[in-house]
C-alpha positions in Angstrom: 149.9 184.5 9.3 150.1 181.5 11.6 147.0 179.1 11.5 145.7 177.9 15.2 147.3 174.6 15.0 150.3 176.3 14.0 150.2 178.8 17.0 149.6 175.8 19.3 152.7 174.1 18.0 154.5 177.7 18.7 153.3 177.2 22.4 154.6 173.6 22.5 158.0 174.7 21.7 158.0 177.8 23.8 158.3 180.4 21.1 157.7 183.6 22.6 153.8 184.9 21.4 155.8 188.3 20.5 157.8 186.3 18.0 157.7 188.2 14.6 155.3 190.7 15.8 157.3 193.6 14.5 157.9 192.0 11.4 161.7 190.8 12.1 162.1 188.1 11.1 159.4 188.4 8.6 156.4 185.4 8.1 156.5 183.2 4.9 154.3 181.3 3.4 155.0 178.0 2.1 155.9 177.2 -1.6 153.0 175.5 -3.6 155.1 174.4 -6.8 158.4 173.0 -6.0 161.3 170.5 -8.3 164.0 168.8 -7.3 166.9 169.8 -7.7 169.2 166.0 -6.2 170.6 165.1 -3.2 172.0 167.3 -0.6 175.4 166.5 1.3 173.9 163.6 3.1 172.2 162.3 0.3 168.6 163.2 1.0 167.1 164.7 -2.3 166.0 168.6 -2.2 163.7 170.9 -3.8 163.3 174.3 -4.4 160.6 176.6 -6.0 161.5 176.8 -9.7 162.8 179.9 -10.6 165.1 179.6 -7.7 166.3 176.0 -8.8 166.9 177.4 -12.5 169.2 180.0 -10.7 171.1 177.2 -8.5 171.5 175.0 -11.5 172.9 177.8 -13.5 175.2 179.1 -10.4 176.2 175.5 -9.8 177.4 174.7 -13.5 179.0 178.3 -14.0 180.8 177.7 -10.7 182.0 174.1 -11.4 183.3 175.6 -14.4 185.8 177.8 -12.5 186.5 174.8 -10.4 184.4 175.8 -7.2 182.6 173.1 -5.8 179.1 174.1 -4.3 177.4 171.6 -2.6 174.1 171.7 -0.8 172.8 171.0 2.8 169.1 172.2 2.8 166.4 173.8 0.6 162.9 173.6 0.8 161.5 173.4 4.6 158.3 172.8 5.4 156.7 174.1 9.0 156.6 170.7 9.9 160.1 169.9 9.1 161.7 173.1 10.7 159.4 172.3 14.0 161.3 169.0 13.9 164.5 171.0 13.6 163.9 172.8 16.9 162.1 169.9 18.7 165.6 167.9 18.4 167.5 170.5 19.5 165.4 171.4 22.6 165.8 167.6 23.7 169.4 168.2 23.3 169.0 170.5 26.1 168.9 174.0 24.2 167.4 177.1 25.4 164.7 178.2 22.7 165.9 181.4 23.1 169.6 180.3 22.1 167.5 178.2 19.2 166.0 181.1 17.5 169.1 182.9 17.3 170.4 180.3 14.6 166.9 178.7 13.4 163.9 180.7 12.2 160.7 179.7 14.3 158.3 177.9 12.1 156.7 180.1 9.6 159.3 182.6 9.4 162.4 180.7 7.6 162.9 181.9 4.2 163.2 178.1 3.1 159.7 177.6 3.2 159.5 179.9 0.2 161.5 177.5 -1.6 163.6 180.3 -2.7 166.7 179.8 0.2 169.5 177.8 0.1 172.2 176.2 3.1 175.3 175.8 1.0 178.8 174.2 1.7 182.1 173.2 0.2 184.3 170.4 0.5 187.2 170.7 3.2 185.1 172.8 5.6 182.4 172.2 7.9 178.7 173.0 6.9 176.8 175.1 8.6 179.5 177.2 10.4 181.3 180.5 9.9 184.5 178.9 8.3 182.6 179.0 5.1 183.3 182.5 4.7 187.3 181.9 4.3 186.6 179.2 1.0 187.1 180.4 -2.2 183.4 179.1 -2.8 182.0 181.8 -0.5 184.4 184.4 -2.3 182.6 183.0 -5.8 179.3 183.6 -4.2 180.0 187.2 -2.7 181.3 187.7 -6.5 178.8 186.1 -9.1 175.7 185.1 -6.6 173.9 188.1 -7.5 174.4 187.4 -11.2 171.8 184.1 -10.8 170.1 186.1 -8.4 170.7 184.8 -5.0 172.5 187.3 -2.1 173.7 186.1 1.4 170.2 186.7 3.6 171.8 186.8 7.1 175.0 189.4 7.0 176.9 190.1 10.1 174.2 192.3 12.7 171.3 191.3 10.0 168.1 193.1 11.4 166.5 189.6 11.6 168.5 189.0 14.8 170.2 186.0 13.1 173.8 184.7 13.7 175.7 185.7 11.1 175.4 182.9 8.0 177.9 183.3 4.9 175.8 179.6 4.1 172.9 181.0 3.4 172.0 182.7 0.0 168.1 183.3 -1.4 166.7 184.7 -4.3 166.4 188.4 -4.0 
């Protein structure tokens, strides 16, 4: 579970101490072998855990090649980087409580596994619902499973996530 310095960074952010207790959303441990895998939408490079950047090369080529475009936005996160994540968006003014409906406290995102994905497609906006209506998300619900990736966060997920048609993870 969570080291003391990473508890006391849960009590800087104001993540409740209950958080995960029950198991929902589940506690992962941080990948120790990790590749990269190129740049994401913004052009900063990513990297996942090997057997789950085999799988996205292999999805990525296989949908290229029936002219789906699959792009990513995020991979590997470390506890550092996803404490970042919610730091910003508590100085934007954000309730945590609002902030841990759509970002996993640190310790508990499945990107730190290496194994999770945040994908997009040109002509719609990353990160949001709309992803669902794009022929790349219909690809995914079809062939996903075939590199072994399914969509983590369905609609009402136990995890008490937003819904995320974005994000897929080795299963």
């Amino acid at each position: 579970m969570l080291t003391i310095s990473q508890r006391r960074i849960h009590r800087e952010l104001g993540i409740p101490a209950h958080y995960g207790a029950a198991g929902r959303p589940r506690f992962y441990a941080e990948a120790s072998e990790l590749v990269e895998i190129g740049p994401n939408v913004v052009g900063r490079v990513q990297r996942l855990a090997p057997r789950a950047a085999e799988g996205w090369r292999g999805m990525l080529e296989a949908a290229g090649s029936d002219g789906v475009k699959l792009l990513i936005v995020s991979g590997f996160r470390s506890f550092e980087y996803q404490a970042e994540l919610i730091r910003k968006k508590l100085e934007a003014g954000q309730l945590i409580g609002d902030i841990l409906t759509v970002n996993a406290a640190p310790g508990f995102s499945q990107h730190h596994t290496g194994t999770a994905i945040d994908l997009a497609t040109p002509g719609s906006r990353p990160l949001t619902e709309e992803f669902e209506t794009t022929e790349a998300f219909a690809w995914l619900a079809e062939r996903a499973a075939g590199f072994g990736f399914g969509m983590s966060y369905p609609r009402d997920n136990p995890d008490g996530f937003i819904y995320e048609p974005w994000h897929w993870a080795l299963m």
